[in-house]
Each structure stands twice: as structure tokens, then as C-alpha cells.
C-alpha positions in Angstrom: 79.3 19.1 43.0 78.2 17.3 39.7 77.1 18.5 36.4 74.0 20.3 37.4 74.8 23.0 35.3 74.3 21.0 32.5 71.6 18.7 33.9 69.3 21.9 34.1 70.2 23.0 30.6 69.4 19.8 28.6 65.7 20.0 30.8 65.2 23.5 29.4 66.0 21.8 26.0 63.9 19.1 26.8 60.8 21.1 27.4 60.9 23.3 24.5 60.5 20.6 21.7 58.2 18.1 21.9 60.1 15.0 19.9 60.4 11.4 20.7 62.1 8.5 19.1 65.5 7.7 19.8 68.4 8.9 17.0 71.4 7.8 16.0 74.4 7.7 18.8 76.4 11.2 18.8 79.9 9.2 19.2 80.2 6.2 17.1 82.4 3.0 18.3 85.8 4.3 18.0 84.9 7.8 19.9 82.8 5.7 22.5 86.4 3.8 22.8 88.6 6.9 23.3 86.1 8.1 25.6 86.8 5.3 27.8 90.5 4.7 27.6 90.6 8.6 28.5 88.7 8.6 31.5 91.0 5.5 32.3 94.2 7.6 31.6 92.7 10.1 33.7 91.5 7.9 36.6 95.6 6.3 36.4 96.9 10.0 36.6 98.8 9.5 39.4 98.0 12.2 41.5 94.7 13.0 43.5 94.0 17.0 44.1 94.4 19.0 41.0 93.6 22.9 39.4 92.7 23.6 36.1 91.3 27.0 34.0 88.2 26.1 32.4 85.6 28.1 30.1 82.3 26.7 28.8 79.9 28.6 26.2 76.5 27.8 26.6 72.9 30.1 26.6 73.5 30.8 30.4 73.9 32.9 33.3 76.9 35.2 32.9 79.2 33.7 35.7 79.1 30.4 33.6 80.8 32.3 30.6 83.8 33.6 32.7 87.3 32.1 32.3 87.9 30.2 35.6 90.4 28.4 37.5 89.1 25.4 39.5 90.9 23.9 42.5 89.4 20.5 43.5 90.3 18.3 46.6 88.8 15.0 47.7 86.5 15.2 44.5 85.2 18.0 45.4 85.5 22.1 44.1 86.9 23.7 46.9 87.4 27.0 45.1 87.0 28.5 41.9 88.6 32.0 40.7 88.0 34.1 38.0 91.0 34.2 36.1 90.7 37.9 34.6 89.7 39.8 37.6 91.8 37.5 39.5 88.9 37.3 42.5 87.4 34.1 43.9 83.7 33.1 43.2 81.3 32.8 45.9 81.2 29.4 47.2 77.1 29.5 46.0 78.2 29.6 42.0 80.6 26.2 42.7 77.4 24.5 41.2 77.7 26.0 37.7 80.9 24.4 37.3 82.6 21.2 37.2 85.4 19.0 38.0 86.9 16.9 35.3 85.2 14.2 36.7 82.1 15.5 36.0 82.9 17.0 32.8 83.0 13.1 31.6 79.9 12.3 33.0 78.9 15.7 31.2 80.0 14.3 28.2 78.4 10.5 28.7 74.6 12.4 29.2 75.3 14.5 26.4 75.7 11.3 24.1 73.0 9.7 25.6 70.2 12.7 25.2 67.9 11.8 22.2 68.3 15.4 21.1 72.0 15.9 20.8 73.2 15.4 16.9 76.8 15.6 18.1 79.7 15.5 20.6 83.4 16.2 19.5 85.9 15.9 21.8 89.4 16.1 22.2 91.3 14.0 24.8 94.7 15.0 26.4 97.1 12.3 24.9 99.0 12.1 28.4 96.5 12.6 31.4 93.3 12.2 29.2 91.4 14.8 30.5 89.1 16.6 27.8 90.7 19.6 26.0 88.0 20.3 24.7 83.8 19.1 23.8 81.4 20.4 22.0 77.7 19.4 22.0 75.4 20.2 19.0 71.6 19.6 19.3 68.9 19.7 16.8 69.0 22.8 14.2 65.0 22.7 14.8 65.8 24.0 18.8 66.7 27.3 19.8 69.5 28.7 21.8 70.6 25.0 22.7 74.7 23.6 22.3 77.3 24.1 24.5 81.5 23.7 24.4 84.2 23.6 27.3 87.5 23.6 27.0 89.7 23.2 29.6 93.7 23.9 29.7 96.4 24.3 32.7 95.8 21.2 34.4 98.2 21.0 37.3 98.5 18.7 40.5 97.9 20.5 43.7 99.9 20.6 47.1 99.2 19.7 50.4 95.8 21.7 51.4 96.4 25.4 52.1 97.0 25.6 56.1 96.6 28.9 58.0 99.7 31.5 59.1 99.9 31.7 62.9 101.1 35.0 64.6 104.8 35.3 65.7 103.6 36.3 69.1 99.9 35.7 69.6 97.7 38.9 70.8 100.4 40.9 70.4 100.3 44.8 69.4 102.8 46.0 67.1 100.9 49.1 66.0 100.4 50.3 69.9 104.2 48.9 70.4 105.3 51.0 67.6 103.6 54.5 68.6 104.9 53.7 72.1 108.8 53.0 71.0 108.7 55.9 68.4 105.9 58.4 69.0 104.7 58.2 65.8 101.4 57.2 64.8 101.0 54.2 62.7 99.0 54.5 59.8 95.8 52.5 59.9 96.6 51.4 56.2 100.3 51.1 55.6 101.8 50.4 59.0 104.1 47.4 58.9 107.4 45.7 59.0 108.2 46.3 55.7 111.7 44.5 55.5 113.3 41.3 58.1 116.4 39.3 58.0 117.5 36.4 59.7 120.8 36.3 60.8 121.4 32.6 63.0 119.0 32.6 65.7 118.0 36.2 65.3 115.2 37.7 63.2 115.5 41.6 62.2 112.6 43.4 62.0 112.0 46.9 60.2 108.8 48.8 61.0 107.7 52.1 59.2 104.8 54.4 60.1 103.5 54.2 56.6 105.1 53.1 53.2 108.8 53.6 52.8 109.3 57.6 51.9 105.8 58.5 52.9 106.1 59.8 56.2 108.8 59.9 59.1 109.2 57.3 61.2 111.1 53.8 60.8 112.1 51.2 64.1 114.4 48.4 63.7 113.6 45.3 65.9 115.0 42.0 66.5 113.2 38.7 68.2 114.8 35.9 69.2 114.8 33.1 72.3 114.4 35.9 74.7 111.6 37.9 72.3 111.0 41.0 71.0 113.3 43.8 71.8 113.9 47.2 70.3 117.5 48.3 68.6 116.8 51.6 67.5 114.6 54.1 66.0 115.9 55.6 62.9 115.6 58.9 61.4 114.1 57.9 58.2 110.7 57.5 56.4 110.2 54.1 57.1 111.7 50.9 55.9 112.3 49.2 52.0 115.5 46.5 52.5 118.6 45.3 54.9 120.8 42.1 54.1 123.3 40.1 55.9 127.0 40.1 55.6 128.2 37.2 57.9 127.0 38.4 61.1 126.5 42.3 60.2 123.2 43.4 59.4 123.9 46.1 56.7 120.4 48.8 56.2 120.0 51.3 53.1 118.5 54.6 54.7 115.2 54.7 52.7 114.8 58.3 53.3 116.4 60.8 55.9 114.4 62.6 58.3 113.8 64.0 61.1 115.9 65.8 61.2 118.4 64.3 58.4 117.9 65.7 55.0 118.9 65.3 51.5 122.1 66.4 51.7 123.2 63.2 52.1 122.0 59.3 52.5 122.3 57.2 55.6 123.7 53.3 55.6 123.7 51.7 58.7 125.2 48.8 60.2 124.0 46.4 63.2 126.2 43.9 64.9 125.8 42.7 68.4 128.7 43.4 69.7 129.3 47.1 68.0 125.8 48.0 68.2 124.1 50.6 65.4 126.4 52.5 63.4 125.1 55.2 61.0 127.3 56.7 58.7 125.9 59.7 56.9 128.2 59.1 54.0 126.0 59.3 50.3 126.2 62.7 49.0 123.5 64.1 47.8 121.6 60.7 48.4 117.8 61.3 48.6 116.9 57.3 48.7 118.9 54.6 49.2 117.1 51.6 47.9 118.5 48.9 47.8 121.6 46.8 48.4 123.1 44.0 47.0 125.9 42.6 49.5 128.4 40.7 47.0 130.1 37.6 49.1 132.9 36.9 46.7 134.2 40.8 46.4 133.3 41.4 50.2 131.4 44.5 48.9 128.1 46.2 49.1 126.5 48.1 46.6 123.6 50.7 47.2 121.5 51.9 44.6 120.3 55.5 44.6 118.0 58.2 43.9 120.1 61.4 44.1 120.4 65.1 43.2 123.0 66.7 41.6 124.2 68.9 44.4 121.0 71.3 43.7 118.5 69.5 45.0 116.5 69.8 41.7 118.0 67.7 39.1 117.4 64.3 39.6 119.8 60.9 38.9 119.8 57.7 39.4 123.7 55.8 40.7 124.9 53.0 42.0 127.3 53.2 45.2 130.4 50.7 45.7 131.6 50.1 49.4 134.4 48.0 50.6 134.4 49.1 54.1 130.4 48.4 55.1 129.8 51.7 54.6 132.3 53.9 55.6 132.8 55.2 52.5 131.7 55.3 49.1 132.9 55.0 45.4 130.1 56.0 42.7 130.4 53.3 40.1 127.2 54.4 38.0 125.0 57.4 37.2 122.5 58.5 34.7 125.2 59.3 32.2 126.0 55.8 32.3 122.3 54.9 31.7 121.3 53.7 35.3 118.3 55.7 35.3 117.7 59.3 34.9 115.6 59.6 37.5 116.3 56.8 40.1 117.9 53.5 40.3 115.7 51.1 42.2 118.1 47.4 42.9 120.8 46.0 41.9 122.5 42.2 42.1 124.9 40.1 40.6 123.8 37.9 38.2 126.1 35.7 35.7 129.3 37.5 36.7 127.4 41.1 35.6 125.9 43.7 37.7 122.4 43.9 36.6 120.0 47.1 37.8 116.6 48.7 37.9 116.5 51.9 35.8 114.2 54.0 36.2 112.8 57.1 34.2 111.2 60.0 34.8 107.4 59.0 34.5 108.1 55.6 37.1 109.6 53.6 33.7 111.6 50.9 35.5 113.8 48.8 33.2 116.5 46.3 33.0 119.8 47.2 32.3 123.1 45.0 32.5 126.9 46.9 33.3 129.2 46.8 30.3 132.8 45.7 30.0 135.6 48.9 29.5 133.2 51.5 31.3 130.8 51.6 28.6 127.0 52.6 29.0 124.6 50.1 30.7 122.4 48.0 28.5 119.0 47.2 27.6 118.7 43.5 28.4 114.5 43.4 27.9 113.8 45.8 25.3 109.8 47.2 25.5 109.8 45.1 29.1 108.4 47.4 32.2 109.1 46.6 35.5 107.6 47.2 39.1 109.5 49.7 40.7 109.6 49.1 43.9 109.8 45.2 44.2 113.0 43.0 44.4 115.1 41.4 41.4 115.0 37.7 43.3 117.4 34.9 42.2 116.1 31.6 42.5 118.6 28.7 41.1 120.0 29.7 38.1 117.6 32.1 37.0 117.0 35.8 37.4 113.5 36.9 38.1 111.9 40.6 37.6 108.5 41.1 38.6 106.7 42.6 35.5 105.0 46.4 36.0 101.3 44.4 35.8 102.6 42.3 38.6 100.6 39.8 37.4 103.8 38.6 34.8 107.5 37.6 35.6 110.2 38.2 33.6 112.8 35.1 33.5 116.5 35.4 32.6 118.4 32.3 32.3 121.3 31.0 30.0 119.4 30.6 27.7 117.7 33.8 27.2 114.5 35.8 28.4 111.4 35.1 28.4 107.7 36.4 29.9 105.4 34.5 31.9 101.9 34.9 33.1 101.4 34.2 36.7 98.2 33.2 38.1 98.3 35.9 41.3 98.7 39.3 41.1 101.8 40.8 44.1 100.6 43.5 46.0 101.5 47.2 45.1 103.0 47.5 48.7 104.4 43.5 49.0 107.8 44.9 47.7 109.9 42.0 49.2 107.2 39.6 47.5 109.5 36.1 47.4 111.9 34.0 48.7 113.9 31.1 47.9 114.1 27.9 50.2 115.9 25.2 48.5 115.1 24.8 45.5 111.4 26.6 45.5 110.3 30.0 45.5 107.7 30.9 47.8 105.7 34.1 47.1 102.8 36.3 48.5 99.7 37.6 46.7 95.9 38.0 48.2 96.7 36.6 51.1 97.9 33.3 50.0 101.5 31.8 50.7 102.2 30.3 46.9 105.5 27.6 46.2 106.7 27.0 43.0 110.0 25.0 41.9 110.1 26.4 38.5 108.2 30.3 39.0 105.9 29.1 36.3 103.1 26.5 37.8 102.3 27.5 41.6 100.6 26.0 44.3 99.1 27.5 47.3 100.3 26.4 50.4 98.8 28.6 53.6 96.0 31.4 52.5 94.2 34.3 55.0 92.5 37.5 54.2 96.0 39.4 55.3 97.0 42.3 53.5 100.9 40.6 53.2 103.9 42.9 52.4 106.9 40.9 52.8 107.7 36.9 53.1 111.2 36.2 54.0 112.6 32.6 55.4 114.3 31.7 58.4 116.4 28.5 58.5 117.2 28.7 62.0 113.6 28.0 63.2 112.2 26.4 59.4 109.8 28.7 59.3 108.6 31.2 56.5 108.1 34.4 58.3 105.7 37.0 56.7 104.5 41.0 58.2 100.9 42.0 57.2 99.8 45.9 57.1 97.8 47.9 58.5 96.0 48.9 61.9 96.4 45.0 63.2 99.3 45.1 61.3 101.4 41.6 62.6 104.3 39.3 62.2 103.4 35.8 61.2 105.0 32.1 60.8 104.4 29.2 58.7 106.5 25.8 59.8 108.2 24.2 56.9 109.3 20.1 56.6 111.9 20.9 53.7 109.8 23.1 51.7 106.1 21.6 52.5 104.3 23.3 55.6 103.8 21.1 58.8 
């Protein structure tokens, strides 16, 4: 790529006025001097690959107006996204843009055109890159001058890699009908939850999205491969967590033929086997669970009835005995959600939950010392309903209700970030932490970050991706995609880089 955009532009300019004679320079000696102490900076940056979000105003096309991000390797573009519809370009408007390379060289013709009157630039005072330029011609010429800005200039990763299949030419869907008799929707079918647990990873399949139809399998592979545990009577399949070497599972939604008079919890180990216990009155959902280490407790969270099957609340459950019994430790009353209560975890010695109102209004809330009511901790902040509170380091992350903005707690307060993917409606286990980076999903893509702020992509497909999980056993990052090919994938990590 090089600055044909511009090349083509400064013709059309050329051609409309007929003037000769050579003007004054557009950059006297000092700005001819920053010019070229910036592109040294630059050059010295000490990294190669790099992304950066660009916009330039000029009298062209449309696509040259948009807001863009710009990913360049070996010099080159290898892919430029629109930033507000969050979509790639086609690889046949990469000419209308530039690297920062060329946006120098744009800058160097621009001060050497005999029509240009001016060029004002602004360097970066650390990586010299241009912030910005702007390029004035004669008043005499019509619809000529152009500016660029450019902003978010980050280095890039190793050189996205692909996602291989967990067991190649392998038909989960046509598994799945055959293990449950249930027919897995062409759309939504997939394993919608794992956990690895040592050499073994869990798998849980639903027909469809979790509470839209029945149907739900639990499966585990390991050295010997895939086998089946059980096939649950519930509408598919939102969460399980470890306890040591117990696999503990939240009964999404009971069916077939449980119903709502109470909620299931089950527990795998391989020497007990499954063991449901049908133990949450008046449970509807069970959500999610949040298996506290240092208490040796598990906590559910709920969407419930109040023993009429009509009036709706959401709680919080409390077991010491992996489910065996139950102590309610939350409701509505105690402003857990009036509707539904969507996750839970621990998080700076407090209990912090996902409210949720009538109307899907998901919020944060935080437990209270001395029994008082839950909390507010992000007032006017909407959350996604459905998708995990994640904690990476020390730091508690809540995927906003755009999904296309996270909400950071840390000790020193919260804050709201813009993030430059947008999670899937149906990736509800979107993230996981390996060390000391977060690796997410979104369009496909396998993104790592160390900080949940400035990402990188490291693995991309055209998979519709629902959950990522990792599994230090084998160092891999394992992944389910939806659908009628719906599949299990891998992606081999060295530390936290793919190999």
C-alpha cells in the first residue's frame, strides 16, 4: 500500500487549475526539522507490527471519511475495520488508506506540491507518529485540503494463527441428537459451558440457548476421548466450576420432566459419579455459581417464584455441603434483583452480584455489613445479563449492556472502558484469565490483553464462538462454536503467546 489515496487527489487538484511557478515552502526550517527527527523517533520505536484508529477529511469517496482502525504487519495493511459498525473493510478499499509510514511520505508530497499554501502537523512527543496534519491549498481551487488524525497507536502481537478442532471431522450436533434425542438447533446448538479439572475437560452441550428448549448433555474428553456422563433434565447449559476434584453444575432450567417447583444442583466426581439433588425451592433458574475456596462454600444465584409460581424474585443460595442443602442468604427484599439474580463472586472480601429488574436491567450491587440492603456500586451502569463477572488480577470486570464497554473495579475505584470488539449476545462465558492476561472472544477472533484496556488478536476464524475457557493441563485455550457445525476447538499456548 502507499499513499495513492492522496497521490490521485493532488492530480484532480492538479488538473483543475492551470498555475505554474513554484511558491514558497509549506513547512519552514524548524517544521522541516521536526518532520525529520519524528519520522526518526518513529523509525527507533522499538517495535515492528502495529494498529492504530485513523480518520482523514478530504473531498472523497465515503469509505475514506469513516473512522478506522488499521492493523499493519511487515509494512504492509493487513486489515482495516470500521470502528463504529465494528466490521472489517474489504481487502479492495486497503488502497484508500495508509500506514504511518505512508502518512509521512503523505506529508513530504504535500510540502512539496506547488499548490499547497500549508501543512500543520503535530508530532507524538514519544513514538513521533503524526497526531495530526492538515494540508491547505490555494483559496483560488475548489473542493481541495485535506486532515488526518490518527490516535490509539498500539504494538501488535504475534500474527493471528487459526483455531484447530479438538477432534478433527468430528460431529457433535449428530453426536448430540444420537446421545439425547433431541434435535440440535441449526443456530444455537453448542457446548455452552467447560471446565478443566487435571487431565479432564468437562463439556456441557444444550440443544439451543440455555432456558430455550429441553435438552442439556454433560461430556468429558480426556487421554482416552470423548465420552458421555449424563444427559440432564434441563434446558440446556449456562455454567459449572471446580471444587478440588468435584465438578459442581447450576441446573439452568428443569425439565423434562422436572419443573419449577424446585431447582436442580448437581455434582460430578469420578469416583461418586452424578448426583442431583433437587434441593432449591421454588428455583426456576439457577444461574450461576461462585465456589468460595477459603469458606469451602458454594453460592447459587437465582431466579425464583414466591411459592405461586407468579411473583418473581431474584436470591442468592449459600451451601456448605455441595449442595445438599441450602441457606437463602439474599432476596429481592434485600435488593438482589426483583426479578432475577444473574452471578455472583467474591471480590475484596465482599459478595458482589448481578441484579436484575424487571425489564432485563442488570446492575451491580455489593452485600452490606449487619444484614443491611445490597448496594449500588455503579450507579446509571447497565450490565449484560447473561455474561460472567470475570476477575483478572486485582480487578473486577463487568461486561457493559452494549458489550462493546467494560466496567473496571479496582482499589481505586470504577471506571468505563471502550473496547474495540463487541462479545457476542450468546458468548456468555466470553473470557478467561491465563496468568496474568485475559483472553477473550468476539467475531471470531481470540483477543489477549494484560491490562483489559489495549488488546491484541491472537488466533481469528469466521466461528460463531460462545465460550473460551483454558486448560493448563494441555496449555491450550479451549473454545465451543454454535450452531449446525457447531465444534470444540484448541489454540496451544507458550506462557500466554500461541505456538
Amino acid at each position: 500500500m502507499s499513499s495513492r489515496g492522496l497521490r490521485l487527489c493532488l492530480i484532480a487538484v492538479a488538473g483543475a487549475a492551470a498555475l505554474s511557478g513554484c511558491g514558497e515552502n509549506p513547512l519552514d526550517v524548524g517544521e522541516v526539522r521536526d518532520l525529520v527527527v519524528a519520522e526518526h523517533r518513529w523509525a527507533e520505536r522499538g517495535f515492528g507490527d502495529y494498529a492504530f484508529i485513523t480518520r482523514q477529511s478530504c473531498f472523497c469517496s465515503p469509505e475514506m471519511l469513516l473512522r478506522v482502525e488499521v492493523e499493519v504487519r511487515s509494512g504492509q495493511i493487513a486489515s482495516i475495520k470500521d470502528v463504529a459498525a465494528d466490521t472489517l473493510l474489504s481487502a479492495n478499499l486497503h488502497s484508500a488508506w495508509y500506514t504511518i509510514e505512508d502518512l509521512f511520505q503523505i506529508i513530504r508530497q504535500a510540502a512539496g506540491n506547488d499548490l499547497v499554501t500549508d501543512v500543520a502537523v503535530t508530532f507524538d512527543p514519544t513514538l513521533g507518529y503524526p497526531v495530526s496534519a492538515a494540508v491547505s491549498y490555494d483559496p483560488n481551487i475548489q473542493d481541495a485540503g485535506s486532515t488526518y488524525e490518527v490516535t490509539a497507536v498500539r504494538p501488535l502481537g504475534a500474527a493471528p494463527t487459526g483455531l484447530q478442532e479438538l477432534m478433527t471431522g468430528f460431529s457433535f450436533p449428530a453426536w448430540y441428537a444420537q446421545q439425547t434425542g433431541f434435535t440440535p438447533d441449526s443456530t444455537y446448538f453448542g457446548a455452552y459451558s467447560m471446565e478443566a479439572i487435571g487431565g479432564t475437560l468437562y463439556l456441557g452441550f444444550g440443544t439451543n440457548r440455555p432456558t430455550a428448549v429441553d435438552g442439556a448433555l454433560l461430556a468429558a474428553v480426556d487421554h482416552a476421548g470423548l465420552r458421555v456422563i449424563a444427559s440432564l433434565p434441563e434446558q440446556g447449559f449456562l455454567d459449572m466450576a471446580a471444587a478440588g476434584e468435584t465438578l459442581l453444575i447450576p441446573g439452568v432450567d428443569p425439565c423434562c420432566p422436572d419443573g419449577w417447583e424446585a431447582g436442580n444442583f448437581y455434582t460430578y466426581t469420578t469416583h461418586a459419579g452424578l448426583i442431583k439433588h433437587r434441593t432449591l425451592p421454588n428455583v426456576i433458574h439457577s444461574w450461576r455459581l461462585w465456589y468460595d475456596v477459603p469458606e469451602d462454600a458454594t453460592y447459587v444465584t437465582t431466579g425464583s417464584h414466591r411459592g405461586d409460581f407468579a411473583t418473581w424474585t431474584g436470591e442468592i443460595w449459600r451451601s456448605a455441603d455441595f449442595g445438599a442443602s441450602w441457606s437463602k442468604i439474599a432476596d429481592s427484599d434485600d435488593g438482589v434483583g426483583d426479578y432475577r439474580t444473574a452471578d455472583v463472586v467474591r471480590y475484596q472480601g465482599r459478595l458482589h452480584a448481578v441484579s436484575e429488574a424487571l425489564g432485563r436491567i442488570c446492575e451491580l450491587v455489593v452485600q452490606e455489613s449487619g444484614g443491611a440492603p445490597w448496594s449500588l456500586v455503579l450507579p446509571g451502569g447497565r450490565l449484560a445479563c447473561r455474561h460472567e463477572l470475570v476477575l483478572f488480577g486485582n480487578d473486577l470486570l463487568a461486561l457493559d449492556a452494549s458489550r462493546s464497554r467494560l466496567h473496571i473495579l479496582s482499589a481505586q475505584g470504577a471506571r468505563e472502558v471502550d473496547l474495540p470488539f463487541t462479545v457476542a449476545a450468546e458468548a456468555y462465558n466470553w473470557a478467561t484469565v491465563v496468568n496474568d492476561h485475559i483472553f477473550a472472544i468476539a467475531d471470531g477472533r481470540v483477543l489477549r490483553s494484560r491490562d483489559a484496556i489495549t488488546w491484541d488478536t491472537v488466533a481469528e476464524s469466521n466461528l460463531a464462538l460462545i465460550v473460551i475457557r483454558h486448560w493448563p493441563d494441555r496449555g491450550w485455550l479451549v473454545l465451543a462454536s454454535r450452531g449446525a457445525a457447531g465444534s470444540v476447538w484448541r489454540l496451544r499456548l507458550c506462557g500466554t503467546d500461541p505456538c
